[in-house]
N, C-alpha and C positions, 0 to 999 in steps of 0.2 A: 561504302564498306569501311572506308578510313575512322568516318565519324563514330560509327557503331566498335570500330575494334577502341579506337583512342577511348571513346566514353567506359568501353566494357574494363581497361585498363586503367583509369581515372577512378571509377567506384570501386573496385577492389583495391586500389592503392590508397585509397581515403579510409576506406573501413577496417584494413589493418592497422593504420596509422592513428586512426582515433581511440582502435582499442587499445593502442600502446600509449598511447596521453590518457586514456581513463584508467588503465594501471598502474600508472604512474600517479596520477591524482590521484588517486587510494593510497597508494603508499603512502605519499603528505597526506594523508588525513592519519594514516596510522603510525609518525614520529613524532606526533605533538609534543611528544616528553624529551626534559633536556638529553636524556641520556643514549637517545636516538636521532643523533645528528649524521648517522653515516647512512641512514636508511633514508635520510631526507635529503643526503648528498646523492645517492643512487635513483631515489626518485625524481628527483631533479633533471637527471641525467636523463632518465628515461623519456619527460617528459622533452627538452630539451632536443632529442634526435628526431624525435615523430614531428616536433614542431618544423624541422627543416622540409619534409615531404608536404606537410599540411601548408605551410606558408605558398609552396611555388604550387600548389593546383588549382588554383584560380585561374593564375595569367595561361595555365597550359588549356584548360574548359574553355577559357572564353576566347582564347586561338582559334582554338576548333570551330566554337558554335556560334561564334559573332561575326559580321563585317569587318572591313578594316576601322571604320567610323567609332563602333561600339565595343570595341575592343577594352580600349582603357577603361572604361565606364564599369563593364562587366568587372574588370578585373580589379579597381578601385570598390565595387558593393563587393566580391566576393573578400577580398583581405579587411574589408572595415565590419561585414559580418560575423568574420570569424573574429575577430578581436570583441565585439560586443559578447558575443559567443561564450567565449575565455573569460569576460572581466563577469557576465552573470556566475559561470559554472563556480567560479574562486570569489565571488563575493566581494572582490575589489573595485570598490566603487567609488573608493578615494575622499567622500563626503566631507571628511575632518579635514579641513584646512587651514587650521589656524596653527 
C-alpha cells in the first residue's frame, strides 16, 4: 500500500510541477523583446521553484521502487534524464565552442 500511495503522490507532484516549468517556459518565449526583462525575470522564477520539486523526485521514486544496490543508479538515470530533457526542450546544446 506504501508503494502505490508514495507513486500515487510522486505523479501528481510531477505533473503539477512540469505544468508550472511549462508555464513558465512560455513565458521565456514570450519576453524575447528587450523591453520585457521583468516578465523574463518572473519566468525565470517560475521556472526556477518547480525545478526544486522536479530535481528531488527521482532519488524519492527510486527509494521506493529499487533495492538498496539500485538505488543510486536509478536516481543517477532519472536527474541525467531530466537534464537531457531540459537541454532538448531549451535548445541548449552548447555546439559553438570557440
Amino acid at each position: 500500500m506504501k508503494r502505490k500511495c508514495v507513486y500515487t503522490y510522486s505523479v501528481l507532484l510531477l505533473q503539477r510541477t512540469e505544468s508550472l516549468y511549462f508555464i513558465g517556459a512560455w513565458l521565456k518565449c514570450a519576453s524575447v523583446s528587450e523591453d520585457r526583462f521583468m516578465l523574463l525575470m518572473v519566468a525565470q522564477t517560475v521556472c526556477s521553484v518547480s525545478q526544486v520539486f522536479i530535481l528531488g523526485m527521482p532519488a524519492r521514486v527510486a527509494a521506493v521502487w529499487f533495492g538498496p544496490k539500485q538505488v543510486s543508479t536509478a536516481t543517477a538515470i532519472g536527474v541525467f534524464g531530466n537534464q537531457v530533457i531540459n537541454a532538448v526542450i531549451s535548445g541548449d546544446f552548447s555546439t559553438n565552442l570557440t
